[in-house]
N, C-alpha and C positions, 0 to 999 in steps of 0.2 A: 194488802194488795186490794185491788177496787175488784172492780166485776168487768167483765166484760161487754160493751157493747158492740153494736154492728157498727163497722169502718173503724175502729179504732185498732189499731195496730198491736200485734204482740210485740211485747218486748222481752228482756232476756236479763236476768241478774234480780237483785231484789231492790224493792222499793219502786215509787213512781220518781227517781232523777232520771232514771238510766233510760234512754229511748231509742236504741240501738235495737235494729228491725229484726229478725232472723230470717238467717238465708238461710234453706237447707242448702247441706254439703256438695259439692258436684261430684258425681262418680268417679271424674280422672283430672286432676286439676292443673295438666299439664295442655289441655284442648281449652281454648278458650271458648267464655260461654255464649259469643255471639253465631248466631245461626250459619254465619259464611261461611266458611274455612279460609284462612289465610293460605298466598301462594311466596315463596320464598325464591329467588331470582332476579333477570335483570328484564327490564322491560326492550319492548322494542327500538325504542329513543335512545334507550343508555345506551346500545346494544351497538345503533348509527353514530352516536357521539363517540365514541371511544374509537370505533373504528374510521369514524374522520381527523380524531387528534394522532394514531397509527401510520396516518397516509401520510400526513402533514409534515412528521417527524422525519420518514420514508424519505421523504419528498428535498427534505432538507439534508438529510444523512447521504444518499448519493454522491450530487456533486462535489463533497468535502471527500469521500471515499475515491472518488475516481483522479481526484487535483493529489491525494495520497499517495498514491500508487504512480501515477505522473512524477513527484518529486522524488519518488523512489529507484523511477528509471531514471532520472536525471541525477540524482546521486551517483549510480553504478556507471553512467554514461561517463561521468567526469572520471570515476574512479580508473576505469580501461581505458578511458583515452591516454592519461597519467602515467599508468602503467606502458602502455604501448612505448608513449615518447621516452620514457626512464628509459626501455632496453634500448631505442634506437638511439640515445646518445652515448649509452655504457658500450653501446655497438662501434661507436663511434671514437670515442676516446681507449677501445682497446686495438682497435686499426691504426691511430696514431701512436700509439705507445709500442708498437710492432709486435703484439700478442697474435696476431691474426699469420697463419700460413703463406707461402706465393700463393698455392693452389685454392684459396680461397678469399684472399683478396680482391675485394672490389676494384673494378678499373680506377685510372685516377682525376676522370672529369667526373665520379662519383662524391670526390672528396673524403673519402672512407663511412659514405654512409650506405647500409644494406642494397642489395639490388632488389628486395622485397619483403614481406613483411614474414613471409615460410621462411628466410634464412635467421630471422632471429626464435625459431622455434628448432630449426634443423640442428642450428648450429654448426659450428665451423671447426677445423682441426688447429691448434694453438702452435704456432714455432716451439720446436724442440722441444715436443711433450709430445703424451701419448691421451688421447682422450677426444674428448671435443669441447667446446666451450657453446655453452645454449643461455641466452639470454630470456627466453619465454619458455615455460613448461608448454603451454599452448594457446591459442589466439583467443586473446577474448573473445564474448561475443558481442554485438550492438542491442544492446536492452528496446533499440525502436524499430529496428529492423528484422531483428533475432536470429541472425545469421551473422558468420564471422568474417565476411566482405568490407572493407573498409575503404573510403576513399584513400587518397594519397597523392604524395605534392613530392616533386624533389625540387633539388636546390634552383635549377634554373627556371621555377616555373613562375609565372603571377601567381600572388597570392588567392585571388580570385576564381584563380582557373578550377573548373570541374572535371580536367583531367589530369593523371597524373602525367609527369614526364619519364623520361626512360633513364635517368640520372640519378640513378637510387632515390630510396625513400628518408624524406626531409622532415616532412609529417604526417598525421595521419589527420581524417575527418569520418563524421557519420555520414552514410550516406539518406539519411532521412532527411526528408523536407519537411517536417512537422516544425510547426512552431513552439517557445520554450513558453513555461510559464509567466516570463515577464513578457511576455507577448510581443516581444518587439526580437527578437534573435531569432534566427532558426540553428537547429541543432547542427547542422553539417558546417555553422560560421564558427562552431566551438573551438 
């Protein structure tokens, strides 16, 4: 080994190849050795970025959730209209088939369709039987309206008309004015 002068470096192992310095050891070597301390987190920037690509998303997720919910009252609209006109025809064709009593027979400028839409929930008492015959458990309700109010058209009325006639009930309609999502019908031309 040489001697030591001044500014030459110790070194560590034997012989002069090896020229690897020594560090003394750090008392915790989990704290790193620069004088700052490191902060672990998100900065203020990130903090704004993240919560504008949040908004953004927001912003975008709405109107797909609100046009959802829309097609979902229009599903259940079609589904009770369906339903309605099902009883008033099965109303219908048990008038002609003479299932229906005198005492509840519709007049006959009704054509044996209902005199309203509570008689296919009420029901009627059948010729030579005991019981009643009920074509609705109970009135749907109008998913745009949310009440169980229903326009209605009988036979002699325009089709047009936004009132019913007094000739029994022929069809029914919503009475919302809202327009559908193909933007060109409104719900009450259903």
């Amino acid at each position: 080994m040489g001697t030591k002068r001044q500014g030459d470096k110790e070194t560590r192992g034997q012989g002069e190849g090896n020229s690897l310095p020594l560090v003394p050891p750090s008392p915790c070597p989990l704290v790193p050795s620069s004088s700052r301390p490191t902060e672990s987190g998100f900065t203020l920037l990130e903090l704004i970025i993240a919560l504008g690509i949040i908004a953004i998303l927001t912003a975008g997720a709405i109107p797909v959730a609100k046009n959802f919910i829309k097609r979902e009252k229009e599903i259940e609209l079609r589904r009770n209209l369906r339903e309605i006109r099902k009883a008033i025809d099965a109303y219908q064709l048990a008038c002609q088939a003479g299932q229906i009593g005198p005492l509840d027979k519709p007049p006959p400028e009704n054509m044996c369709y209902p005199e309203s839409l509570e008689v296919l929930v009420e029901g009627v008492v059948p010729l030579n039987s005991v019981g009643k015959i009920r074509w609705l458990r109970r009135l749907p309700k109008d998913p745009f309206t949310g009440n169980t109010e229903w326009g209605t058209r009988s036979v002699d009325d325009d089709p047009n008309s936004a009132t019913g006639g007094s000739n029994g009930v022929f069809d029914v309609y919503s009475k919302s004015n809202e327009k559908a999502l193909d933007g060109k019908t409104q719900y009450k031309d259903w």
